[in-house]
C-alpha positions as CSV (number, residue, x, y, z in Angstrom):
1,X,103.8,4.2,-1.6
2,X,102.5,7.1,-3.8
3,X,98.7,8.3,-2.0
4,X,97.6,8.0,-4.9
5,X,98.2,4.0,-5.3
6,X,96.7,3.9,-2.0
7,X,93.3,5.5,-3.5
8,X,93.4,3.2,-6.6
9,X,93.9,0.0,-4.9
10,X,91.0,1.2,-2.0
11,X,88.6,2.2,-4.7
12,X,89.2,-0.9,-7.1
13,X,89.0,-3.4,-4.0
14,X,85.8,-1.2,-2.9
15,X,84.4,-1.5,-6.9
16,X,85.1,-5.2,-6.5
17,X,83.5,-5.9,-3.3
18,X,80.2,-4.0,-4.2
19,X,79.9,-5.7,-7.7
20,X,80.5,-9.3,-6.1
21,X,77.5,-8.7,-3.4
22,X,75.0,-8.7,-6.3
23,X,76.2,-11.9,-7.7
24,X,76.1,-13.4,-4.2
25,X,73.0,-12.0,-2.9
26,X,71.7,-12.9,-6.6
27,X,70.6,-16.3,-5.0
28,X,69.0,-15.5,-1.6
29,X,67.2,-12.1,-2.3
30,X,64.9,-11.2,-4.9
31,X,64.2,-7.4,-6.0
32,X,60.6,-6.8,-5.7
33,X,58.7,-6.0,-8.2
34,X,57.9,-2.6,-8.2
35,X,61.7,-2.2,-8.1
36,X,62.3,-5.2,-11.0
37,X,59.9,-2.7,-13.3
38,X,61.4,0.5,-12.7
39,X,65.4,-0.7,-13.4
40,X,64.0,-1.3,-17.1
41,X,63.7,2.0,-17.3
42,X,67.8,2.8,-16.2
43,X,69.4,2.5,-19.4
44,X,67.4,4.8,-21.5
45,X,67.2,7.4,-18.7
46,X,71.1,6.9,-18.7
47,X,71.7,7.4,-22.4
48,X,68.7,10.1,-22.8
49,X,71.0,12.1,-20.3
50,X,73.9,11.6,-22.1
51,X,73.2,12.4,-25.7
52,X,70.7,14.9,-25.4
53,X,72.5,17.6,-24.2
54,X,75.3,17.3,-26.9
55,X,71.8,17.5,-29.7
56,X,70.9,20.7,-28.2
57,X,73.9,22.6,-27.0
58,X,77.0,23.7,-28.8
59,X,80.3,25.0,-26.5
60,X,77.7,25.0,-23.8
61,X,75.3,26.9,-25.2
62,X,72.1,26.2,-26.3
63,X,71.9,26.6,-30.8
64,X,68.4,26.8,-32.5
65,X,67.2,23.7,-33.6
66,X,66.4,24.5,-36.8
67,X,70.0,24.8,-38.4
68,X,71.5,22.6,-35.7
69,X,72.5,19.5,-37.7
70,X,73.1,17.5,-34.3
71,X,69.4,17.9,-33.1
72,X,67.9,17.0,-36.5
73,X,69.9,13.8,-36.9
74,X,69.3,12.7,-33.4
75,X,65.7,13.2,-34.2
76,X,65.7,11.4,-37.4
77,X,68.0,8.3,-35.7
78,X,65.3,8.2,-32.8
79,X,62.3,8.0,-35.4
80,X,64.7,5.1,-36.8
81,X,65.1,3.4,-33.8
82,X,61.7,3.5,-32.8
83,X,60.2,2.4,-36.4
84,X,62.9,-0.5,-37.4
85,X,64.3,-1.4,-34.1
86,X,67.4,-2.0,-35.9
87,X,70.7,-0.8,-34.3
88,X,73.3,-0.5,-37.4
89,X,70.5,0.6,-39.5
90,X,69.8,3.7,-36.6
91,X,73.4,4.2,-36.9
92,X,74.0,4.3,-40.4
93,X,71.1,6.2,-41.4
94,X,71.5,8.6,-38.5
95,X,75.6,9.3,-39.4
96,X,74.4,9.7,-43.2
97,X,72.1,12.4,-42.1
98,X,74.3,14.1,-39.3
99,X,77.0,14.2,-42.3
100,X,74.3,15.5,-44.7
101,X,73.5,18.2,-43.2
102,X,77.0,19.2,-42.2
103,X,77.3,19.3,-45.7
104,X,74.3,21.3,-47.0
105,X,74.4,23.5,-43.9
């Protein structure tokens, strides 16, 4: 068998196995609280870290945020999100901008 096999089947039984021990020890142990209040905080620490640095940098480096169309969008679609707490609106309105200032700039 190919090593590579090997390392898929070993990782996806690993994956499985870690994923099921949450559902099983979902019934015997609680999180406490302190811990319960912080993993709120995951997802947008997760998707902070993965859109800001494609607002900011360009090729990997960083552009001035002044003409950088990305950064001004993202702004806009995050005052959006924050006012209307509406998902497709934060969408729409923020791709209608981003294309916008493609546009004009």
């Amino acid at each position: 068998m190919n090593k590579n096999w090997l390392v898929m089947i070993v990782v996806g039984i690993l994956t499985f196995l870690m994923r099921l021990s949450f559902v099983v020890l979902a019934e015997r142990w609680q999180p406490p609280e302190w811990l319960t209040r912080a993993l709120r905080y995951v997802p947008i620490a997760v998707l902070t870290a993965i859109f800001i640095p494609d607002m900011v940098a360009q090729d990997q480096t960083i552009v001035n945020v002044i003409v950088n169309s990305r950064f001004i969008a993202g702004l806009a679609a995050i005052l959006i999100a924050w006012r209307t707490k509406n998902t497709i609106l934060t969408i729409s309105l923020g791709m209608a901008i981003f294309w916008g200032l493609n546009w004009l700039l």
